[in-house]
C-alpha positions in Angstrom: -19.6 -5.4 18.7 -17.5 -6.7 21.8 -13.8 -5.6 21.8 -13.2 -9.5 22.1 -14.9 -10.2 18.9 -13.0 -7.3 17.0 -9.8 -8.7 17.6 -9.6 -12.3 18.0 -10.9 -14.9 15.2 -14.8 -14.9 15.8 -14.1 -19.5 15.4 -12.0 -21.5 14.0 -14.4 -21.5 10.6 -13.6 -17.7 10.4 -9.9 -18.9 10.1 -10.1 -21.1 7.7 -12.4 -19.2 5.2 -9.3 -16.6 5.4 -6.7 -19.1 4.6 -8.5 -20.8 2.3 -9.8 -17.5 0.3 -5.8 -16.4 0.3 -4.2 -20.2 -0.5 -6.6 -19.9 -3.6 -5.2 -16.5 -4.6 -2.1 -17.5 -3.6 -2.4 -20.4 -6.5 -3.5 -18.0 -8.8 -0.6 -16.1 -9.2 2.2 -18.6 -8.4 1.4 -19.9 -11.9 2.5 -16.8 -13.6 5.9 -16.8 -11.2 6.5 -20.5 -12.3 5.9 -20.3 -16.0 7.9 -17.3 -16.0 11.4 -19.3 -14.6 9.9 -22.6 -15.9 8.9 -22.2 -19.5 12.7 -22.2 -20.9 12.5 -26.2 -19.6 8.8 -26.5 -20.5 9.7 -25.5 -24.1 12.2 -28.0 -24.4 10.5 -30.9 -22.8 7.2 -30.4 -25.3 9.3 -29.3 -27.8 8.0 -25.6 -28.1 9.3 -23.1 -31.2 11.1 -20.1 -29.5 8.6 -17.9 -31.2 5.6 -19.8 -29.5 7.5 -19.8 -25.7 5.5 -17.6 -24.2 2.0 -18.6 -25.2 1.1 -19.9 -21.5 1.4 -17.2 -20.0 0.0 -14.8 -22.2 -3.2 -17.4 -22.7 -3.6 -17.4 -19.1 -3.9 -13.9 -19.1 -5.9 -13.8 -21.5 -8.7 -16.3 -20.6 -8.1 -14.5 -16.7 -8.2 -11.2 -17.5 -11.1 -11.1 -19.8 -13.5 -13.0 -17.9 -13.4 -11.4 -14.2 -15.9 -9.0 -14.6 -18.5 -11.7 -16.4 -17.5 -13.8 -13.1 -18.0 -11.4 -10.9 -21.3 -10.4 -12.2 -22.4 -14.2 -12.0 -20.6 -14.6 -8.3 -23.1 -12.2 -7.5 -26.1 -13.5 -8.4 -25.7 -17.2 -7.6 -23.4 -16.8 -4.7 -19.8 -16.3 -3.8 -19.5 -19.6 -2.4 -20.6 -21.6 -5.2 -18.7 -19.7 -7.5 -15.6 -19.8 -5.4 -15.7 -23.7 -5.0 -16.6 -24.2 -9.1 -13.9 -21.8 -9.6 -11.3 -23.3 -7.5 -12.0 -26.9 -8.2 -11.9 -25.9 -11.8 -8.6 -24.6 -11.5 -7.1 -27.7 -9.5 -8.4 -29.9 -12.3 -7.1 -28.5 -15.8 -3.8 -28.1 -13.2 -4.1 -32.1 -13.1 -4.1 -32.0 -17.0 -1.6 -29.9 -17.5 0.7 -31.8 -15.2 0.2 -34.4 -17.7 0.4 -32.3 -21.0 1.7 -34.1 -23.9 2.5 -31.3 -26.4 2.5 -28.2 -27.0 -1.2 -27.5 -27.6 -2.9 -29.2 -24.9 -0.5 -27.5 -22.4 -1.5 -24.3 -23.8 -5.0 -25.4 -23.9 -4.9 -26.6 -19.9 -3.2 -23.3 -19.1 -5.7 -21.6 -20.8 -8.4 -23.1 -18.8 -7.2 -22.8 -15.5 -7.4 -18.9 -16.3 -11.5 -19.4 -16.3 -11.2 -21.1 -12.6 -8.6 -18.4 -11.3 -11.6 -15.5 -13.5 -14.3 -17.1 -11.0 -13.0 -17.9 -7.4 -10.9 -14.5 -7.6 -14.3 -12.0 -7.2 -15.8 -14.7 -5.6 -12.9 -14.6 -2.8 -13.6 -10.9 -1.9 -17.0 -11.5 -1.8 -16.7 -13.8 0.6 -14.5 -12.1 2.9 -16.3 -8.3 2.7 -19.9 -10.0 3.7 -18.6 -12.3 6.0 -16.4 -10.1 8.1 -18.2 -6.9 9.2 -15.6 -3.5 9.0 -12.9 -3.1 12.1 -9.4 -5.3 12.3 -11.2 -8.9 11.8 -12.1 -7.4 8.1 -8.8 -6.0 7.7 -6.8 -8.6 8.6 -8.5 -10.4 6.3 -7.9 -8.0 3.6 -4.0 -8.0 4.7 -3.7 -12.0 4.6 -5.6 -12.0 1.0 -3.0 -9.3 -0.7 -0.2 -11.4 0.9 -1.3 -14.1 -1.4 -0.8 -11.7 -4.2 2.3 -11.1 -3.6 3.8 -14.2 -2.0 2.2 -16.1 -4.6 3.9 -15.2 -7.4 7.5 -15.1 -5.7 7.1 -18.6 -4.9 6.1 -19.5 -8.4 9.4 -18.3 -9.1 11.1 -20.0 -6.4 9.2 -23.3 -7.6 9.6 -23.0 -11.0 13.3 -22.6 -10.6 14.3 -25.4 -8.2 11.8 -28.0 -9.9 12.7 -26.9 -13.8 16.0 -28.1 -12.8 15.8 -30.9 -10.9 15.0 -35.0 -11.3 11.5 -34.1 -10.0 10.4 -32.1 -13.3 8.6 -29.0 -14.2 5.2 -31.6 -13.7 5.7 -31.4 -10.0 4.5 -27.5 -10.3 1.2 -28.9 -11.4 1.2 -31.6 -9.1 1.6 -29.4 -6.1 -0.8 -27.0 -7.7 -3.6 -29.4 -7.7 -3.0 -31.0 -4.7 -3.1 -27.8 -3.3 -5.9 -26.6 -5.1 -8.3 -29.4 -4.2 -7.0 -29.2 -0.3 -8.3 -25.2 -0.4 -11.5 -26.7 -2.5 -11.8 -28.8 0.7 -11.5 -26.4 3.4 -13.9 -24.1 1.6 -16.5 -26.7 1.5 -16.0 -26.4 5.6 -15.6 -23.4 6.2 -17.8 -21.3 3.9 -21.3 -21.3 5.1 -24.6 -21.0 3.0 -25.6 -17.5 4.6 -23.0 -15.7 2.6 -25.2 -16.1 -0.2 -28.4 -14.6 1.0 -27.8 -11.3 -0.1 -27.5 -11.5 -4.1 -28.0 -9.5 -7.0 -31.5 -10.1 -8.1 -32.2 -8.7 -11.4 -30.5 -11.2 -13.6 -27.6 -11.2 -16.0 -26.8 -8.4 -19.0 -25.5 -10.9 -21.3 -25.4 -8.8 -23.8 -22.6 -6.7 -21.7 -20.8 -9.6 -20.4 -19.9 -10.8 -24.3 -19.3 -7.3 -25.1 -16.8 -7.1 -22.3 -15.6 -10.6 -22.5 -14.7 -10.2 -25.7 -13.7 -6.0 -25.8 -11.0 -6.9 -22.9 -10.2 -10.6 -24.7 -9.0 -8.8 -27.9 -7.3 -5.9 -25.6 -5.4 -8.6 -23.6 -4.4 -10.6 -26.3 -3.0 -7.8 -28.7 -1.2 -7.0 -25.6 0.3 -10.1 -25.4 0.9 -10.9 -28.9 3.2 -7.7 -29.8 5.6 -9.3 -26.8 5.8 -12.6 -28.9 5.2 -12.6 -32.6 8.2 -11.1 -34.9 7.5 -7.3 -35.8 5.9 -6.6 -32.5 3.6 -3.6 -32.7 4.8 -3.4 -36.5 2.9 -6.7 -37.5 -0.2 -5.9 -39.0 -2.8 -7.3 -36.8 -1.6 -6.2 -33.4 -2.8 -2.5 -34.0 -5.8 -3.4 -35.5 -6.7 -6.1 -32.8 -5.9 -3.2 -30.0 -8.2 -0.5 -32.2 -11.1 -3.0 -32.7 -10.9 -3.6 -28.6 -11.0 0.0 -27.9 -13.8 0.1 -29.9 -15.6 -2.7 -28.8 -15.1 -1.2 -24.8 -16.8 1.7 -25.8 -19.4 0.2 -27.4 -19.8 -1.6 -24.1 -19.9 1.4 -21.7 -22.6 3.3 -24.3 -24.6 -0.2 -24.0 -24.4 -0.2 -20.1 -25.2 3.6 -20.1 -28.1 2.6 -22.3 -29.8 0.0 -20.4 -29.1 1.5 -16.6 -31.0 4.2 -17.5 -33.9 2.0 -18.4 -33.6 0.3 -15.2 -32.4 -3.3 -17.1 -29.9 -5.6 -16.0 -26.5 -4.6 -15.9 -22.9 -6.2 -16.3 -21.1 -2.9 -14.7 -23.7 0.1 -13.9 -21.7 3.4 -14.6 -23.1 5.0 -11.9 -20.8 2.4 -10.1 -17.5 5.2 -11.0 -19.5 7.8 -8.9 -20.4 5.9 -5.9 -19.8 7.8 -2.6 -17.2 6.7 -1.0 -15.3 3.9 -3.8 -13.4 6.3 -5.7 -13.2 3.6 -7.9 -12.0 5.8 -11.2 -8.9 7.4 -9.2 -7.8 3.7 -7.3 -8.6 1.7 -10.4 -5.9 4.4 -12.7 -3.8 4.0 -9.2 -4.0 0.3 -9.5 -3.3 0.1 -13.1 0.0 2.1 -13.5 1.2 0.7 -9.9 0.8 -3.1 -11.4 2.3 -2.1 -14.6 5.4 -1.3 -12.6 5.4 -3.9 -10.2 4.8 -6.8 -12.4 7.0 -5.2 -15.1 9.3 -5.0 -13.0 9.4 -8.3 -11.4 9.9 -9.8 -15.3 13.0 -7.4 -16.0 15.1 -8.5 -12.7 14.0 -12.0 -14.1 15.6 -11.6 -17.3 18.6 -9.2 -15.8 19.7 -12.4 -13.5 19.2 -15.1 -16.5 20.3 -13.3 -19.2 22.5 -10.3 -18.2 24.3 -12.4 -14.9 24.3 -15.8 -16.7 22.2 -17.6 -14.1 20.3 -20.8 -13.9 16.6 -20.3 -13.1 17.6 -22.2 -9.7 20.0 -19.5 -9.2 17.6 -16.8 -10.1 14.7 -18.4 -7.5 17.1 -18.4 -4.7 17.7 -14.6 -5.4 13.7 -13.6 -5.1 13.2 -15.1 -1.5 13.3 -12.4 -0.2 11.2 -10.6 -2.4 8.5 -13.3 -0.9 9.6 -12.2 2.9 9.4 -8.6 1.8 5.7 -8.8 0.4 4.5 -10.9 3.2 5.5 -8.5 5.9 4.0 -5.5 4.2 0.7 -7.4 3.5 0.3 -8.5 7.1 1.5 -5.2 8.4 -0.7 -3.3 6.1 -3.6 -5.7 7.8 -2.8 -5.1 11.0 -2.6 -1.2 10.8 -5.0 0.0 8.6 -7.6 0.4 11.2 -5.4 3.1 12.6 -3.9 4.9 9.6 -5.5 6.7 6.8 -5.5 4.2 3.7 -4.3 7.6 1.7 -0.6 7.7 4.0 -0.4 3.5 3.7 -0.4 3.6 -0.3 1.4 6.4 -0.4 4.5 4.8 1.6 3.8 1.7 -0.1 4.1 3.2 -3.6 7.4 5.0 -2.3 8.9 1.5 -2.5 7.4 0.9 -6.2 9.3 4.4 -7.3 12.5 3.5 -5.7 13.0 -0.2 -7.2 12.4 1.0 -11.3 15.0 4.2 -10.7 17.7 1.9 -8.7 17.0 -0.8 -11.8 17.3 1.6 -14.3 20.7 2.7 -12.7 22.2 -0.8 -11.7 25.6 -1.7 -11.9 26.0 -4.9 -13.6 29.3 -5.3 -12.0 27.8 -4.4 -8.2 27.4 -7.7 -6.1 23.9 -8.8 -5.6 23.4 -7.3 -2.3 24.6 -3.6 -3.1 21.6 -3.1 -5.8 19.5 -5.9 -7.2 18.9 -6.8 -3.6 17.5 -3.4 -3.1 15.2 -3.9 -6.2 13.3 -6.6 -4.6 12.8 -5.2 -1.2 11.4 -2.0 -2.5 9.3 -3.5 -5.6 6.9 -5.1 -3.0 5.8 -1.8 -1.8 3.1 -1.9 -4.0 1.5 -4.8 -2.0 0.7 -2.1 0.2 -1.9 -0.8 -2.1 -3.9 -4.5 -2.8 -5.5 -4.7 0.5 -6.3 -1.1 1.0 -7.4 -0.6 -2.5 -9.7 -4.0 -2.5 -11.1 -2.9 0.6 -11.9 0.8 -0.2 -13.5 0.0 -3.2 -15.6 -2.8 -1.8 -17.0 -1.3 1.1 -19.2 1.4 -0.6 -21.2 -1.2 -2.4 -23.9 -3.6 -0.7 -23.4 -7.3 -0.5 -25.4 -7.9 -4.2 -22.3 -6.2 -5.6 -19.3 -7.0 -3.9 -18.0 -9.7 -6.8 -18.7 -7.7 -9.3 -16.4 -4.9 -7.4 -13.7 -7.0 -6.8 -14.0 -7.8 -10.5 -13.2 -4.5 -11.5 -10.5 -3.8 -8.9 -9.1 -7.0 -11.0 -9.3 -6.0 -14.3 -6.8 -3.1 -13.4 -4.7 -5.0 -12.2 -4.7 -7.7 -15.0 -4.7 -4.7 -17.9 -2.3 -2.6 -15.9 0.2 -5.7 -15.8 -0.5 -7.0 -20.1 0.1 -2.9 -21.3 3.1 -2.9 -19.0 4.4 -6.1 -20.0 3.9 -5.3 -23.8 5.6 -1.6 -23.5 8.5 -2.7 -21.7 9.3 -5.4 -24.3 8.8 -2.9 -27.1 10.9 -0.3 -25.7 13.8 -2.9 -24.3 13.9 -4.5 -28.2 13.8 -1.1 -30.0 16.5 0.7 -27.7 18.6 -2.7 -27.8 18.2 -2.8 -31.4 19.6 0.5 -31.8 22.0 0.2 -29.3 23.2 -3.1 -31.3 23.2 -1.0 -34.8 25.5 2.0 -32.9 27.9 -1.3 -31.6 27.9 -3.4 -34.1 30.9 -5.6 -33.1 28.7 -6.8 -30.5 26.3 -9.5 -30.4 22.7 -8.9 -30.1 22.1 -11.1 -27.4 25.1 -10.0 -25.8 24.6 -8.6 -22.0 26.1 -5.5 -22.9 23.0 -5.1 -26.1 20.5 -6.3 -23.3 21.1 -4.4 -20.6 20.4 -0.6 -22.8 17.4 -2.1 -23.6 16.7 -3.6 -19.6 17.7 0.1 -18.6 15.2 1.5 -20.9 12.4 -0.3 -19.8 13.3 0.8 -16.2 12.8 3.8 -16.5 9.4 3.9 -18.6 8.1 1.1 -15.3 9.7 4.3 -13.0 7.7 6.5 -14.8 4.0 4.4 -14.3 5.2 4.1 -10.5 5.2 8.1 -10.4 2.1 8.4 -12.1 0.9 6.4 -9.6 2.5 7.9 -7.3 0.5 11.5 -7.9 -2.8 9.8 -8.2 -2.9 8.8 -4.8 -1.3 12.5 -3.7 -3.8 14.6 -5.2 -6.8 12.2 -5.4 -7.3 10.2 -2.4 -6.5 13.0 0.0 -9.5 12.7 3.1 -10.3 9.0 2.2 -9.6 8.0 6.2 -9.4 4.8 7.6 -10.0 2.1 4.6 -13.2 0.7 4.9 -15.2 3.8 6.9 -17.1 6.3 5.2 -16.6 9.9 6.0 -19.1 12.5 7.6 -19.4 14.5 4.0 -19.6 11.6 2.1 -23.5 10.9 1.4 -25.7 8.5 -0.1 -26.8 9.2 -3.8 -30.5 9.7 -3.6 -30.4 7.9 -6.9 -28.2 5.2 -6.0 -30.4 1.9 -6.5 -28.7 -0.9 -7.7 -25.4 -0.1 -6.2 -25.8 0.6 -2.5 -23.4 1.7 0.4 -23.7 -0.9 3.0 -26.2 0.4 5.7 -26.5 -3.0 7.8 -26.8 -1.8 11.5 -23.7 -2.3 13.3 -21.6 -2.4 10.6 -20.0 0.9 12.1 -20.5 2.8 8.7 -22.3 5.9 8.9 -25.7 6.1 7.0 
């Protein structure tokens, strides 16, 4: 391939398929940033119990969560562009409906269902992007430009949700601008993304046997998760531990079932032999991914809460206070794109996840008195340090596997990311309310929602999200050492003689090493 072609867009179709891949994911996660500012409003427009406030977000990352890896199984086999413009149109609709929500249960109920649009055109994004883009900058770019989505996306759902929840305009005009949005990306997929990234699909059909197994194993995971952060009692009330045990149970189940039938050569959801596939690492960056998201989004709730109800700010006030949050994780997305055909994916996540360490310890430490620029400031830059690892993770782990099995990888790198950020959400609220309570019993002059009462618990909760980001941390120390530059397999990494469903990619001129 032409140094020309490496590092200029290849047309202006190449372009557009990156921006409208990345305005999609981008869409994605700015709901979770504007329900999380928004829902106070929300709750009293539709008349929401305090008890039920939450519910949005935890169904959306429910019905998200719990379906990417059926997706990506299915974005495989019928094509990542027709999966990624159902998907995406999907999601612009229900954001019509919920624009226009009357109550309380169809808003949950539209929320809900916009999680099944963001499940499908998520895998089906990477897809794209790994078989359309051979390996060299063009590919990484791409990658770069995607995880800046991530992370942008959710800061301005924060910045959104804050200036329209208080203004004449409404919370509605979040939904508006969502599906206007949505349908504009629908539209610019529909130009950009051409038939022949569908040639190469997986063939031997769907396990759905797996697929309601997982669907429903990571369903009940996800949704005890969520409800020990909402319902009284927490992990006390009766059915959250029995709702996690029965999911545990349920996965396993699952991975003896996929064992079972990929050694009869059947159909599978996720092929086990996937974990050892030269090349991925998938089990050390998946446990990376996990622990670095339950930090990062973790985080990213506590500083929300900390400004609101700590500093007595209005959610406008708190949205002006994560701009640059949304500078910060656009720069180290793009940068990350632009250099990781020159440094070792193992040095760029371990700078990355430098930042990710530093913005739970200078949390956990924070003077509430200190002006916003002398330590909460400091949060924010750092916390996007994990964006770092998005691109370079997505990309290692997609570019062992051949083009019948790129959604379904994406869909795994997901998952993490999705159960990394429900356990961390759910162990931060149970240690922030148990160490608050007992700070509250130890002061009882106080009151409990007093900032003073909060903040031992916000503390708390600090440190157990600076703990994850050092566990983190290690993995990628001891266990990606020699991966290289992202995206390029190594001399002593070899093919599997066994290796049949899930193949490296051996395309000629692809640059990867047979």
């Amino acid at each position: 391939m032409s140094t020309r072609s490496e590092s200029t867009p290849s047309s202006v179709k190449d372009f557009v398929l990156v921006i409208a891949t990345s305005g999609v994911t981008t869409l994605n996660v700015f709901l979770n940033g504007a329900l999380t500012v928004a829902l106070p409003t929300i709750g009293k427009d539709l008349k929401f119990r305090q008890a039920d406030l939450q519910w949005p977000l935890a169904v959306y990352a429910l019905s998200y969560g719990c379906l990417l890896l059926f997706f990506g199984r299915v974005g495989d086999i019928v094509g990542g562009r027709t999966m990624f413009l159902l998907g995406s149109t999907w999601f612009a609709i229900w954001s019509l409906g919920a624009a226009f929500a009357p109550s309380v249960v169809t808003f949950v109920l539209f929320v809900g269902l916009q999680g099944l649009g963001a499940a499908a055109n998520t895998p089906a994004g990477i897809r794209i992007l790994t078989i359309t883009f051979p390996v060299g900058k063009r590919r990484d770019k791409a990658f770069g430009i995607l995880g800046a989505g991530q992370s942008v996306g959710y800061i301005l759902g924060l910045v959104a949700g804050g200036v329209f929840a208080d203004s004449r305009a409404t919370w509605r005009t979040i939904f508006y601008i969502q599906t206007g949005l949505g349908l504009f990306f629908v539209a610019l997929g529909w130009f950009a993304l051409d038939k022949h990234v569908e040639d190469k699909r997986y063939t031997k059909g769907l396990d759905w046997g797996g697929a309601a197994l997982s669907t429903i194993a990571i369903g009940l995971l996800t949704y005890s998760l969520a409800d020990s952060t909402v319902v009284k009692g927490g992990w006390g009330a009766p059915q959250i531990p029995s709702l996690f045990a029965v999911s545990l149970m349920l996965l396993s189940f699952f991975l003896y079932y996929e064992r079972w039938r990929e050694t009869r050569g059947l159909p599978v959801l996720m092929p086990l032999s996937m974990w050892n596939q030269p090349g991925a690492r998938m089990g050390s960056m998946v446990s990376l991914v996990f622990f670095a998201w339950f930090s990062f989004n973790s985080i990213n709730y506590l500083v929300t809460l900390y400004f609101q109800q700590v500093k007595l700010l209005n959610p406008l006030q708190t949205a002006v206070r994560f701009i640059p949050t949304t500078i910060a994780g656009f720069a180290v997305n793009i940068v990350t794109g632009y250099t990781m055909n020159r440094i070792p994916g193992h040095y760029l996540i371990l700078i990355g996840l430098l930042g990710s360490i530093a913005a739970p310890l200078i949390f956990a430490l924070i003077d509430v008195d200190s002006s916003y620029w002398a330590m909460a400031f400091l949060v924010l830059i750092f916390v996007v340090g994990a964006d770092a690892v998005y691109p370079v993770g997505n990309l290692q782990v997609c570019s062992a596997f051949a083009d019948d099995s790129q959604a379904l990888a994406g869909g795994v790198f997901n998952v993490a990311t999705r159960i990394g950020t429900s356990i961390g959400l759910a162990v931060i609220s149970s240690i922030s309310t148990a160490v608050s309570s007992h700070y509250n019993r130890a002061h009882p002059t106080l009151a409990p929602e007093s900032p003073e009462v909060l903040m031992a618990g916000f503390r708390a909760a600090g440190w157990a999200c600076f703990a994850a980001a050092l566990i983190s941390f290690c993995i990628a120390l001891l266990k990606l050492r020699g991966m290289g530059i992202v995206g390029r397999r190594t001399s002593n990494e070899e093919r599997r003689p066994d290796d049949v469903e899930l193949q490296p990619h051996s395309r000629a001129g692809t640059g990867i090493a047979k």
